[in-house]
C-alpha atoms as an extended CHARMM CRD file, in Angstrom:
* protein
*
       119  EXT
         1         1  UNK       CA            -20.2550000000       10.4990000000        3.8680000000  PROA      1               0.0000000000
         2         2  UNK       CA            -19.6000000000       13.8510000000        5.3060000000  PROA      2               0.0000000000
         3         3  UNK       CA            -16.0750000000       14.2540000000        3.5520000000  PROA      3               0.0000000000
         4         4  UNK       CA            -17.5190000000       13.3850000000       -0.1150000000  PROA      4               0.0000000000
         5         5  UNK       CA            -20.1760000000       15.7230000000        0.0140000000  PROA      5               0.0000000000
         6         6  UNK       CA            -18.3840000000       18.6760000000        1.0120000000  PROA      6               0.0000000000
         7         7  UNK       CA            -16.0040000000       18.4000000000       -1.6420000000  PROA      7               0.0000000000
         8         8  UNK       CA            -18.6230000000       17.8670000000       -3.9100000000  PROA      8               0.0000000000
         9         9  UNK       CA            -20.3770000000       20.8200000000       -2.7320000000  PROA      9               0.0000000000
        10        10  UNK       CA            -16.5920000000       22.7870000000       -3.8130000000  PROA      10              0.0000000000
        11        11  UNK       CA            -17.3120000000       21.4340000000       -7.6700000000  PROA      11              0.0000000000
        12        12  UNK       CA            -13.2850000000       20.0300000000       -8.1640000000  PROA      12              0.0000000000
        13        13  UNK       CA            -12.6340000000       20.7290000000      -12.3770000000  PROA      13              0.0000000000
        14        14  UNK       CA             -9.3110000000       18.2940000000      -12.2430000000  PROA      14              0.0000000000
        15        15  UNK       CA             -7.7640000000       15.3100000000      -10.4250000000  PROA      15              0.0000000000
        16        16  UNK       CA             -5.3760000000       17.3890000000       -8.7760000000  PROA      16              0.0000000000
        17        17  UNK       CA             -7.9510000000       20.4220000000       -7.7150000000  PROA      17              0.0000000000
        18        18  UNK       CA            -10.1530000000       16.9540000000       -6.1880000000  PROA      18              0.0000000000
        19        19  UNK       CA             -7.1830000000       15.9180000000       -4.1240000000  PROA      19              0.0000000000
        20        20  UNK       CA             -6.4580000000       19.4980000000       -3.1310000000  PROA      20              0.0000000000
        21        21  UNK       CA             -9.9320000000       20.1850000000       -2.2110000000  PROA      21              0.0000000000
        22        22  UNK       CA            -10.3250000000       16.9670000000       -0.5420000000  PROA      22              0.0000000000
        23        23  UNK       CA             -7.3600000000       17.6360000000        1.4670000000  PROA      23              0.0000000000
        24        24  UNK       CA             -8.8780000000       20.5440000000        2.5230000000  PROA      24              0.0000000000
        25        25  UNK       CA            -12.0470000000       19.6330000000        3.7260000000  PROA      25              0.0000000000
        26        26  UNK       CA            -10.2600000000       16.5990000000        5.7020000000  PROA      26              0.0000000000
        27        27  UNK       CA             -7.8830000000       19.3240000000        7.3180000000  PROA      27              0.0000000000
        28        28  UNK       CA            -10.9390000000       21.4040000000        8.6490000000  PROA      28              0.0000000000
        29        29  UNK       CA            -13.2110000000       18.5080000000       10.2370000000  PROA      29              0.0000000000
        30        30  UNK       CA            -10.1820000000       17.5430000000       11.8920000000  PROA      30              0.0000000000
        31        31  UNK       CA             -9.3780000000       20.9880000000       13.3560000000  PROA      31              0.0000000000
        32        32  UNK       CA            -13.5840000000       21.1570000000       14.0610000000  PROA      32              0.0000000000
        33        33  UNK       CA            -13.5820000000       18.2560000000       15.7160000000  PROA      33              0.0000000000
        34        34  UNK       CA            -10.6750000000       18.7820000000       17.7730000000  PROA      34              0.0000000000
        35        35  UNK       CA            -12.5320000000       21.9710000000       18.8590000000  PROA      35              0.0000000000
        36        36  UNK       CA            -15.5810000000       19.8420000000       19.8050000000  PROA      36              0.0000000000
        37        37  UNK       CA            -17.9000000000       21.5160000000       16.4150000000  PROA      37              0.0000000000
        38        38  UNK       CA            -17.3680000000       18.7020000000       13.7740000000  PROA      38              0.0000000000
        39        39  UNK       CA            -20.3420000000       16.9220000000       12.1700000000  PROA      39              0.0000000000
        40        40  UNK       CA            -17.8750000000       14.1670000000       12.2260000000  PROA      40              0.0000000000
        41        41  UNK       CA            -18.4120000000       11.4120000000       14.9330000000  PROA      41              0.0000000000
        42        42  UNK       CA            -15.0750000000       10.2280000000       14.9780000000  PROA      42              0.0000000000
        43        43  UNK       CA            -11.3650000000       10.6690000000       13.2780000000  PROA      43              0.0000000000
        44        44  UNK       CA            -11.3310000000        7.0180000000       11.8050000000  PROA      44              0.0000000000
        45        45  UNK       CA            -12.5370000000        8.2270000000        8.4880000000  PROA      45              0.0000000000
        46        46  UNK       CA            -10.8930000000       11.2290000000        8.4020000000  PROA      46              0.0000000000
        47        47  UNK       CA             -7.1630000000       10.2850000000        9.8060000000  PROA      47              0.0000000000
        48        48  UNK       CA             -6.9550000000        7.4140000000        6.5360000000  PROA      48              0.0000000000
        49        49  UNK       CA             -8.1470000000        9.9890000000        4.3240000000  PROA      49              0.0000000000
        50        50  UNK       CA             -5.9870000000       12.8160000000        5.0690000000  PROA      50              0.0000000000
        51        51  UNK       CA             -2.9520000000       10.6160000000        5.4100000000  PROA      51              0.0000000000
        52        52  UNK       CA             -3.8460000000        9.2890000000        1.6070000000  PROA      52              0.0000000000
        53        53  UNK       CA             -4.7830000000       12.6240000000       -0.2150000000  PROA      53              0.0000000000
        54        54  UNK       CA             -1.4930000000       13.9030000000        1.3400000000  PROA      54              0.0000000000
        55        55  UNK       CA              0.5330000000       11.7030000000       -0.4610000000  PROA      55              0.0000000000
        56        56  UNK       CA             -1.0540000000       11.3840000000       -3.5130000000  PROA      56              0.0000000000
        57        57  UNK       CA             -1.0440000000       15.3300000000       -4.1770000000  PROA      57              0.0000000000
        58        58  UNK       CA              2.3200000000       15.3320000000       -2.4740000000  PROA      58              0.0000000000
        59        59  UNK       CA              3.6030000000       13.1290000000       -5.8620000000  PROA      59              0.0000000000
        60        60  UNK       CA              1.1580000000       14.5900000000       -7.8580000000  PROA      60              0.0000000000
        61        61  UNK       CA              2.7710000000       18.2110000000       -7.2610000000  PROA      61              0.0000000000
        62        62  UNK       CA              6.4730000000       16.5000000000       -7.6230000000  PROA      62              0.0000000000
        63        63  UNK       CA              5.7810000000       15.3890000000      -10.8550000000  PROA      63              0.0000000000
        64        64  UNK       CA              6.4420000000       11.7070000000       -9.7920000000  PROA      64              0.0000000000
        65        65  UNK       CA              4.4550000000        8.8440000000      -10.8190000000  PROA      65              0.0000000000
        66        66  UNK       CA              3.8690000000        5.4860000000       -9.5820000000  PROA      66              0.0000000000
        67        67  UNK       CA              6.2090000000        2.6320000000      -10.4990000000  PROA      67              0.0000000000
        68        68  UNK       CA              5.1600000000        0.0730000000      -13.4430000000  PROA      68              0.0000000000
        69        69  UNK       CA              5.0800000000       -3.1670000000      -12.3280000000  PROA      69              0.0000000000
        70        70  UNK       CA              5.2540000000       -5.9660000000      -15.4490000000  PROA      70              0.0000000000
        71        71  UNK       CA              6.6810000000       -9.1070000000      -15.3090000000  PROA      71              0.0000000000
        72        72  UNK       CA             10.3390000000       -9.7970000000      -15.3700000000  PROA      72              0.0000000000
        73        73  UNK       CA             11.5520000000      -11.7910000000      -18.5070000000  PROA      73              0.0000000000
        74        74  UNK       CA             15.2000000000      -13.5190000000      -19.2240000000  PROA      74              0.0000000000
        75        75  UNK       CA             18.2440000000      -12.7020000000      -17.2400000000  PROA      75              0.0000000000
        76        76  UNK       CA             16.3700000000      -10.0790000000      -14.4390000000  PROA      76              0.0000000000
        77        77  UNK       CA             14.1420000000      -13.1850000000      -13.7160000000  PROA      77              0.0000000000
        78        78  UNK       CA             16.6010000000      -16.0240000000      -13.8460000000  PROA      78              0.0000000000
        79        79  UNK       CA             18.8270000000      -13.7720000000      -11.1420000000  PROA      79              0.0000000000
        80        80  UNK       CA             15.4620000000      -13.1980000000       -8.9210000000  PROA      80              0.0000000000
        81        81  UNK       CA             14.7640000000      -16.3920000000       -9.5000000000  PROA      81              0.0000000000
        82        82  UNK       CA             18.2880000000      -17.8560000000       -8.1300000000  PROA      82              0.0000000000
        83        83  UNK       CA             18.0650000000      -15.6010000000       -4.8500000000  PROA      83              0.0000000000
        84        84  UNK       CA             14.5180000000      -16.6210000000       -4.0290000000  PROA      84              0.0000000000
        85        85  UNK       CA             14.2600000000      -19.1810000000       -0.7610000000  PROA      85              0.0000000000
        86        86  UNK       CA             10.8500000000      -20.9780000000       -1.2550000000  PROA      86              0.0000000000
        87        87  UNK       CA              8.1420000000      -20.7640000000        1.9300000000  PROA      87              0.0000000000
        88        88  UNK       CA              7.6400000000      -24.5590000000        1.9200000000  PROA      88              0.0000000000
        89        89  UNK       CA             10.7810000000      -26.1330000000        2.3480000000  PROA      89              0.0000000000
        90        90  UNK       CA             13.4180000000      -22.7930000000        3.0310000000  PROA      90              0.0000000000
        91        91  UNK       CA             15.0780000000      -23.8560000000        0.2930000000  PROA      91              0.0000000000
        92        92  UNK       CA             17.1210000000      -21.3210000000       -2.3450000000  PROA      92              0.0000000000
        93        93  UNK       CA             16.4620000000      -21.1120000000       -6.1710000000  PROA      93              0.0000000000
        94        94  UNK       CA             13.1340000000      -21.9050000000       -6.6030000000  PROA      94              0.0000000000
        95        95  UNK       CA              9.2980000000      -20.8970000000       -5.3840000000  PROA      95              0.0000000000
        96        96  UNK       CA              6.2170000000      -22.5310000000       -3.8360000000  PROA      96              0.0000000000
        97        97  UNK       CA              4.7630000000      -23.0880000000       -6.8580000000  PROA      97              0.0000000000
        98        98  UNK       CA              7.4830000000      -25.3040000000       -8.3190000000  PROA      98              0.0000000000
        99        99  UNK       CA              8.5490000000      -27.0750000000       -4.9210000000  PROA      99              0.0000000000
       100       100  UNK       CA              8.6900000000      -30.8360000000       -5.1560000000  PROA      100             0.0000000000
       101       101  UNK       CA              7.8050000000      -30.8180000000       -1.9540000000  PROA      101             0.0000000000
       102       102  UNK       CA              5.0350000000      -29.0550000000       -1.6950000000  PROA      102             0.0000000000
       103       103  UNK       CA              3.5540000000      -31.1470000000       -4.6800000000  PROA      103             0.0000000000
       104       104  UNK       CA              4.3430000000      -34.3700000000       -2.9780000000  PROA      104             0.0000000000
       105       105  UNK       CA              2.1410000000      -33.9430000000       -0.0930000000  PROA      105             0.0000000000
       106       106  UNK       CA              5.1990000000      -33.1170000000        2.5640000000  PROA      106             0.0000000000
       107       107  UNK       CA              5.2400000000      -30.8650000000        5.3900000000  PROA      107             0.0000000000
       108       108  UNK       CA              6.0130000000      -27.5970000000        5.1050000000  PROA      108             0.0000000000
       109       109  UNK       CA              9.3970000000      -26.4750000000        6.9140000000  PROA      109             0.0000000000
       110       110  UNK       CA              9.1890000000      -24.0940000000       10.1530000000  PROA      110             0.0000000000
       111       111  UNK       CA             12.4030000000      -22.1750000000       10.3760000000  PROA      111             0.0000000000
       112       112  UNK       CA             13.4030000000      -21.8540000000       13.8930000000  PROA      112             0.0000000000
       113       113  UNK       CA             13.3980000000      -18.0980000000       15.0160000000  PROA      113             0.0000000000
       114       114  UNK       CA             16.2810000000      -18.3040000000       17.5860000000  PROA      114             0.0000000000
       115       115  UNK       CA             18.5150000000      -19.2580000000       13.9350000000  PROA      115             0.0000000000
       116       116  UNK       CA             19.9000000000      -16.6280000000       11.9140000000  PROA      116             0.0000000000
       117       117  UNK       CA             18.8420000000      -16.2420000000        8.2240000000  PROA      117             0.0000000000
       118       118  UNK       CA             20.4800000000      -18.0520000000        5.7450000000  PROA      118             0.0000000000
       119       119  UNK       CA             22.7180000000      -15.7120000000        3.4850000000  PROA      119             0.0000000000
């Protein structure tokens, strides 16, 4: 891919000088290609990649770092738990996974879309 190997042709020493250089490279074939010189056939490839290094440098420069995601345990998961509405039968305080109805073999329940949501 024509991306890769010109920032592997710039030798990137760090995560961040990779995303930086990579960021780089994606900014000129755009500007080349939007002056009709690119080696690049088309901007598919290069408007996901740009879009991504972006961000990812733009939090790596922040100092910000991506959320941790675990499971919730005791009273954070009882109180998600009591809020959920279950995608079988619309009901609220339990999932899918534990609907009796589901496991009994019943139809699932369509929610009308000209009804308002159930607070």
């Amino acid at each position: 891919n024509l991306v890769k190997r010109k920032v592997n042709d710039k030798s990137p020493i760090s995560y961040a000088d990779l995303l930086e250089k990579a960021t780089g490279v994606v900014a000129a074939e755009r500007r080349a290609y939007s002056h009709g010189f690119s080696e690049a056939e088309d901007l598919r490839g290069l408007q996901a990649s740009s879009a991504e290094a972006t961000s990812v440098a733009t939090r790596h420069a922040i100092g910000s770092t991506p959320m941790e995601v675990g499971e919730m345990t005791g009273a954070r998961r009882q109180s998600a738990l009591a809020d959920a509405e279950c995608f079988w039968c619309l009901r609220v305080g339990h999932l899918k996974r534990n609907c009796r109805r589901y496991h009994d073999g019943l139809p699932r329940i369509i929610r009308n879309c000209s009804s308002s949501r159930r607070n």
